[in-house]
C-alpha positions as CSV (number, residue, x, y, z in Angstrom):
1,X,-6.3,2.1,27.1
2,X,-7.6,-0.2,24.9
3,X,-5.8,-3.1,23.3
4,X,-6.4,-5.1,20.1
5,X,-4.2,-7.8,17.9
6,X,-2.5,-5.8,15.2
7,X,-2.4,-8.6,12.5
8,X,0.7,-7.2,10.6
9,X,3.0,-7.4,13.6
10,X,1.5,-10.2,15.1
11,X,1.2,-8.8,18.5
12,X,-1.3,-7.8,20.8
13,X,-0.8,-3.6,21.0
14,X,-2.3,-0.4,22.8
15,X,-4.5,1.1,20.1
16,X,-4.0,5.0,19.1
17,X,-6.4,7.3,18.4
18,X,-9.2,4.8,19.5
19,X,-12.8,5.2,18.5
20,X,-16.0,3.7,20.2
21,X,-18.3,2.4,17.1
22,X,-21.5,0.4,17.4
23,X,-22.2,-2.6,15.1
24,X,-25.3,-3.1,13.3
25,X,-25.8,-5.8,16.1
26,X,-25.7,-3.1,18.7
27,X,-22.4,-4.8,19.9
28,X,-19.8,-2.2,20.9
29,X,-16.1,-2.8,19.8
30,X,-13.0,-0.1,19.6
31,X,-11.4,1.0,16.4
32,X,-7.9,2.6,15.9
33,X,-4.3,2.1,14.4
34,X,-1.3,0.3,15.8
35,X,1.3,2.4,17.2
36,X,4.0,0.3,15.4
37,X,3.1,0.0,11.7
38,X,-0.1,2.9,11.4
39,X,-2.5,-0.2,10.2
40,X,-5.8,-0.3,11.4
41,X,-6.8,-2.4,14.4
42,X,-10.0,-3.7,15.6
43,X,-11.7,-4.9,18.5
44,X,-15.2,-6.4,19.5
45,X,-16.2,-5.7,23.1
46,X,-18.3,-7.5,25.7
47,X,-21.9,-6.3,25.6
């Protein structure tokens, strides 16, 4: 599972419903909510 900082509850979380995207720098990251609050979290990957 993939994990990303949810800013909103300040805490590192496992990300639901994550999504693979590709910047427009061709730099993969992960995209999803936190399970705690529902906002949306975000992390850049190592190419």
């Amino acid at each position: 599972m993939a994990q990303a900082y949810c800013v909103k509850c300040r805490k590192k979380v496992e990300v639901t419903n994550p999504t693979k995207v590709t910047l427009k720098n061709k730099r993969p990251a992960v995209s999803g909510t936190c399970p705690d609050c529902g906002t949306k979290v975000f992390r850049i990957e190592k190419a």
